[in-house]
MDTraj code that builds the backbone (N, CA, C; nanometers):
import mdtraj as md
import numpy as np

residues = "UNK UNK UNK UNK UNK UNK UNK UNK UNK UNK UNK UNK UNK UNK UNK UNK UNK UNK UNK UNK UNK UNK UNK UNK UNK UNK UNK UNK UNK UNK UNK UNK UNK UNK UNK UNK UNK UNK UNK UNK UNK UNK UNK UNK UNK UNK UNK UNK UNK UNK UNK UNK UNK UNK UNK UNK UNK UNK UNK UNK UNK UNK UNK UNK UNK UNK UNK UNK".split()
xyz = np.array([
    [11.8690, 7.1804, 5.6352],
    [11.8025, 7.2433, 5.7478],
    [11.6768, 7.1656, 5.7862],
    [11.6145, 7.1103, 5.7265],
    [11.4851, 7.0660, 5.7286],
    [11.5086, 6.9138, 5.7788],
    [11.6534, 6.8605, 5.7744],
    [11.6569, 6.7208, 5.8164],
    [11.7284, 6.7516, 5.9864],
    [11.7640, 6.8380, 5.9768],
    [11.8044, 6.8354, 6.1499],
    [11.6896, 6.9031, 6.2355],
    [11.5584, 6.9653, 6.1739],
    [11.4657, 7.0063, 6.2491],
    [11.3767, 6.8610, 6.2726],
    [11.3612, 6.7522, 6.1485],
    [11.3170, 6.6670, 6.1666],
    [11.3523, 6.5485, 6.2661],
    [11.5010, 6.5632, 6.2807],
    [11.6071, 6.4955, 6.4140],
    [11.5512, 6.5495, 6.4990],
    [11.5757, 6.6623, 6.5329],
    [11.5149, 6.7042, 6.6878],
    [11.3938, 6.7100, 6.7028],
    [11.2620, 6.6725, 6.6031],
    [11.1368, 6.6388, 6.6520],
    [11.1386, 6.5025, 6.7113],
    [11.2445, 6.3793, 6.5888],
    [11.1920, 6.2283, 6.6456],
    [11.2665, 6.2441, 6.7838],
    [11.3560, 6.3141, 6.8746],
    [11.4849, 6.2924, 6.9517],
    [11.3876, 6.3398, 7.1089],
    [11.2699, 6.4422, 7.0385],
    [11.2104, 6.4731, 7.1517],
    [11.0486, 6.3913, 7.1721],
    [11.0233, 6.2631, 7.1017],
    [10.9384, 6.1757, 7.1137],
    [11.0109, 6.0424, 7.1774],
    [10.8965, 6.0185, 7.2514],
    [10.9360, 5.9221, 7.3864],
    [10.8071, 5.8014, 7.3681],
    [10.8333, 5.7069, 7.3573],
    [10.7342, 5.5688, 7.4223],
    [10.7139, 5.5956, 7.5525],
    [10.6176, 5.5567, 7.6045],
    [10.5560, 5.5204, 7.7165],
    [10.4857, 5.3984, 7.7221],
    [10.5424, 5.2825, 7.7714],
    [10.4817, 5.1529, 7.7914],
    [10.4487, 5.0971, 7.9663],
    [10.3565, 5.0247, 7.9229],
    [10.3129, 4.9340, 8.0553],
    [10.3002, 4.7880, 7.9705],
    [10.4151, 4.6871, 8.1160],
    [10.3953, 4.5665, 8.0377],
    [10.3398, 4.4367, 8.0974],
    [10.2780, 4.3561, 8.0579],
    [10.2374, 4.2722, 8.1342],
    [10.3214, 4.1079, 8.0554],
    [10.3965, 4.1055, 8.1607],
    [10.5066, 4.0012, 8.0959],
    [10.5899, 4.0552, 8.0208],
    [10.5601, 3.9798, 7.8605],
    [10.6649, 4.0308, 7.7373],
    [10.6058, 4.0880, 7.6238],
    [10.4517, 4.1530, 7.6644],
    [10.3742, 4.2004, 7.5882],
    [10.3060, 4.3388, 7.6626],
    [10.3055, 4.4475, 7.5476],
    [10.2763, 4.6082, 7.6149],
    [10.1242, 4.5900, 7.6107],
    [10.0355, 4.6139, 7.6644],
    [9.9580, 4.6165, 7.7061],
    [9.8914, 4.7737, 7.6839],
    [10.0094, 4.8903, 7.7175],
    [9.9462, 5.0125, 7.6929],
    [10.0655, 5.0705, 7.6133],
    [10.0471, 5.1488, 7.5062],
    [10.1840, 5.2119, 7.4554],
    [10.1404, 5.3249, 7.4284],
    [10.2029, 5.4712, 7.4955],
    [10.1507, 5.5708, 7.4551],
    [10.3106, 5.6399, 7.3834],
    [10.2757, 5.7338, 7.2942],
    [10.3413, 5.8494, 7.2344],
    [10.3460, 5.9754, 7.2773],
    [10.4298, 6.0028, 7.3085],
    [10.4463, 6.1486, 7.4095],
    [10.5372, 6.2314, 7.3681],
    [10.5391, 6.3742, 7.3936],
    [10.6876, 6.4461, 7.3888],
    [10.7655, 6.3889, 7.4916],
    [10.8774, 6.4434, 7.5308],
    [11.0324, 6.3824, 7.6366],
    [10.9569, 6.4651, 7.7589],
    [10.8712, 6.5814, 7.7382],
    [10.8674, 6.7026, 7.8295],
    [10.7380, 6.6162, 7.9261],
    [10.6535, 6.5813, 7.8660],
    [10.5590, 6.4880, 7.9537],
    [10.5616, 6.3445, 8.0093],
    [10.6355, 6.3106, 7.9457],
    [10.6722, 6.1306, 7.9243],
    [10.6719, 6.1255, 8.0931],
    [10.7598, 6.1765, 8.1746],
    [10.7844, 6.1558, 8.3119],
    [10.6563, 6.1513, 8.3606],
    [10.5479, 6.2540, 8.3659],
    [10.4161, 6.2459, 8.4078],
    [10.3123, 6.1252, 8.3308],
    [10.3602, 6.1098, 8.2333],
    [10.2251, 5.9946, 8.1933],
    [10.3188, 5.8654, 8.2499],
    [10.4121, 5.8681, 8.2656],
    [10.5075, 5.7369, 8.3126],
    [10.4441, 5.7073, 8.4518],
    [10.4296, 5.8304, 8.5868],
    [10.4061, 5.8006, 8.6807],
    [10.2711, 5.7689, 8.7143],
    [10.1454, 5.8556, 8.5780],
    [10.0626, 5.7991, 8.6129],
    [10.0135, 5.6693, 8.5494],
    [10.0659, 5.6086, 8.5069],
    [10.0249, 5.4688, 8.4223],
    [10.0717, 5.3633, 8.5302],
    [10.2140, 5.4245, 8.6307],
    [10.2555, 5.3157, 8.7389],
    [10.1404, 5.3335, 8.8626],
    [10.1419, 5.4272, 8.8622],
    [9.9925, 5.4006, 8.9475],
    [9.8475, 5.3557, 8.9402],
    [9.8059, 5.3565, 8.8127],
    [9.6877, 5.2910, 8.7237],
    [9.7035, 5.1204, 8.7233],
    [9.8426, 5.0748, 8.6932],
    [9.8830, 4.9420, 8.6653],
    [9.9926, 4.9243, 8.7674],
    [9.9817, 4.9391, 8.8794],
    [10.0704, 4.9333, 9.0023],
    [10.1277, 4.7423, 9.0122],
    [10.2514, 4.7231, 9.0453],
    [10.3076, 4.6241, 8.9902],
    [10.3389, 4.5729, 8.8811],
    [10.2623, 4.6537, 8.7617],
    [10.3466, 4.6217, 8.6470],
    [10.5220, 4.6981, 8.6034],
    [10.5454, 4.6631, 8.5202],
    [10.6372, 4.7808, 8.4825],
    [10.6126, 4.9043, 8.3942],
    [10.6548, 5.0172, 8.4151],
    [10.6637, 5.1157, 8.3249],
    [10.7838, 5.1642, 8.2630],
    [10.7725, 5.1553, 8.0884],
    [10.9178, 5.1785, 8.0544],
    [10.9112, 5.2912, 7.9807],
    [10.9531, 5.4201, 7.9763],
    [11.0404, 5.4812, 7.9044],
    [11.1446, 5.5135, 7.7711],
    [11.0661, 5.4965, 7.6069],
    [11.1854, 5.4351, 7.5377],
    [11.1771, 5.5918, 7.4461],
    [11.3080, 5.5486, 7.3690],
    [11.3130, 5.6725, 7.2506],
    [11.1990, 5.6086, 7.1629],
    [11.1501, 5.7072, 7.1338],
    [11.0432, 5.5968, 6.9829],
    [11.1347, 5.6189, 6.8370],
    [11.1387, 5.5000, 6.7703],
    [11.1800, 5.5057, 6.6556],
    [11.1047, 5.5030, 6.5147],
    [11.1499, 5.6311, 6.4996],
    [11.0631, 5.6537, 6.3895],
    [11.0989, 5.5753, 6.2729],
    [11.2074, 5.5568, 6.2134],
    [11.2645, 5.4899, 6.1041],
    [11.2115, 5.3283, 6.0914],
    [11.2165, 5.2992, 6.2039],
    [11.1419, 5.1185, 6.2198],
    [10.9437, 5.1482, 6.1391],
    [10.9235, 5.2295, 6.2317],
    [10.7426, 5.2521, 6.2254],
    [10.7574, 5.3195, 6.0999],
    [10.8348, 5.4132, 5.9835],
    [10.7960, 5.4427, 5.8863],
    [10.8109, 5.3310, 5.7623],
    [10.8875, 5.2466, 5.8339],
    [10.9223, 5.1066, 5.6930],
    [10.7977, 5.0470, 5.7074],
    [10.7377, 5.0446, 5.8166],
    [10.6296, 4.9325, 5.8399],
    [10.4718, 5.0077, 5.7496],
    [10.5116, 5.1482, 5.7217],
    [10.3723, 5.2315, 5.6617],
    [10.2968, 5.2829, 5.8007],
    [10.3554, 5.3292, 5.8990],
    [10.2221, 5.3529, 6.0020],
    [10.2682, 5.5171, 5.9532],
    [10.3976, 5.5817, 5.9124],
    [10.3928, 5.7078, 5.9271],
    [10.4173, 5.7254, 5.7610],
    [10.3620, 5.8389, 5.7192],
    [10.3459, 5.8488, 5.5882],
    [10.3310, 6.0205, 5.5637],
])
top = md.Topology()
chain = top.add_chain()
for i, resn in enumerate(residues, 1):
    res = top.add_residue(resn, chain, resSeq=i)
    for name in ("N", "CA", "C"):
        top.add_atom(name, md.element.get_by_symbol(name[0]), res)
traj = md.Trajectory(xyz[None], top)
């Protein structure tokens, strides 16, 4: 029970990036429920860059030690 509540926490965390080239520049962490609003306002803050949208992966960032 406790590993499918933990699925549907990482499933409802979202990246929010702005990139300049091939490097993020801004990376925010969001729920799925806001992601759309910090998405539109970061394209308007950094207008011509891109704004991307990703699942965040938790399993990558916990090997590395950022989540503990």
């Amino acid at each position: 029970m406790n590993e499918a509540t933990e699925t549907e926490a990482a499933d409802s965390i979202v990246r929010v990036r702005v990139w300049f080239g091939r490097f993020p520049i801004v990376d925010y962490t969001t729920c799925n429920s806001s992601a759309h609003t910090q998405a539109l306002g970061l394209d308007r803050r950094f207008a011509g860059l891109p704004v991307t949208v990703e699942p965040y992966d938790v399993i990558a960032i916990g090997i590395a030690g950022a989540i503990r």
